[in-house]
C-alpha angles and dihedrals in degrees: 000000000000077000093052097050094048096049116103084233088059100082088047087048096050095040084053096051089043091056091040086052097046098038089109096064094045095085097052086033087070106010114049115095099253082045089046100050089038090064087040091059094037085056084054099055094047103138087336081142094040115168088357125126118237129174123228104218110208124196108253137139083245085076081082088059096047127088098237096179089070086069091061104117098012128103103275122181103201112204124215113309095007085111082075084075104043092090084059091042095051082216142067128238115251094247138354128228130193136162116156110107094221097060094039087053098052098034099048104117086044091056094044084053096062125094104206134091118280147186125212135174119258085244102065100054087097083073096057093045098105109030086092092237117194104229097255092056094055123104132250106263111214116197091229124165146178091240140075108039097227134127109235112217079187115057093189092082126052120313135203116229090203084214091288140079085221093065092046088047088057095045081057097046088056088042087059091048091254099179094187130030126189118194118224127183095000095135097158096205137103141201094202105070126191140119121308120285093356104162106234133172113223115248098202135328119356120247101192103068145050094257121060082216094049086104101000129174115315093019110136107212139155115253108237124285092207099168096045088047080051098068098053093054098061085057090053085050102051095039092053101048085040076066101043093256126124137210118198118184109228091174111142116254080327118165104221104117097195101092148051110286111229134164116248103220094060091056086082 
């Protein structure tokens, strides 16, 4: 098997298996209505930022060192519960991205109460099912999966989630014509250890993010892949500067090693 995976044949066999295996999904993936308007609306945002800056807002204890009221008025991408902090904002982020089926699961009314624009993963449409949703009010249903390491330039077809929201939300970014992202919040680094993807239920307040009630007591969530996420950062960086795009990392004392360091504040 060690001679198989490191044979140049390998990445062709395994891409093959993963679309025999996932044939079945294909139809409804690009052909059922919510599919069908999500691509509509993701045709319609092509490069609709083009050359523009926009800042990706993770989710990190460092957002209680950041002055947030400096991103009013700028492109923001918002990434699963950051909605928990818009009362305190004043404002609201540009546009909203989840994908872990977890969170989706258990914060699905709260999604579907948003009116923003947002991005989900095609997994999780089974959750909104029966929340009688008009069609404008629907998500945007990406076509995100766990397989296929590859950035997407073109976020219509399949995407990788590269085990992490941030790396979606960059794929996105690109697909808008974002020219310049800045990193925010993105600390990549967690109190609660344990192994990858390891399904756990919060015992108390949660450590790990800007909100004590991020994953609260009783939230069932999946401890970071961060090598893994890693990864797939190294693939957002070089495709965007293959592009002439660039992405900097102004996450406050923030330990992700990826990226350009910059300070925040310079960035106004």
């Amino acid at each position: 098997m060690q001679n198989l995976k490191s044979s140049s044949v390998y990445p062709l066999l395994r891409d093959t298996y993963i679309w025999l295996r996932d044939l079945p999904q294909l139809p409804g993936a690009y052909l059922h209505p919510w599919r069908r308007e999500g691509i509509r609306r993701l045709t319609a945002l092509k490069d609709i930022h083009k050359g523009k800056r926009a800042f990706i807002i993770g989710n990190g204890p460092s957002l209680k060192n950041t002055d947030m009221s400096k991103l009013k008025g700028e492109i923001t991408f918002g990434m699963n519960r950051i909605y928990l902090m818009f009362p305190e904002l004043g404002f609201r982020t540009t546009y909203l991205s989840v994908v872990n089926d977890l969170v989706i699961e258990q914060t699905a009314a709260d999604l579907a109460a948003l009116d923003m624009p947002k991005f989900l993963t095609w997994r999780s449409r089974k959750f909104f099912s029966n929340l009688q949703l008009s069609t404008s009010n629907l998500p945007t249903f990406l076509y995100s999966t766990y397989d296929s390491p590859r950035f997407s330039p073109d976020v219509r077809g399949r995407i990788w989630e590269g085990a992490t929201v941030t790396y979606v939300t960059m794929q996105l970014a690109f697909h808008m014509g974002i020219s310049e992202v800045y990193l925010i919040g993105v600390d990549h680094n967690y109190d609660t250890k344990g192994k990858p993807n390891t399904t756990i239920t919060s015992d108390g307040d949660d450590p790990n993010h800007f909100h004590a009630g991020y994953f609260g007591k009783g939230f069932r969530w999946q401890l970071p892949d961060l090598e893994t996420s890693e990864i797939a950062y190294r693939m957002a960086r070089q495709a965007y500067e293959n592009a002439g795009r660039r992405i900097a990392d102004a996450t406050v004392g923030g330990k992700l090693t990826i990226f350009e360091k910059v300070d925040f504040n310079a960035i106004f």
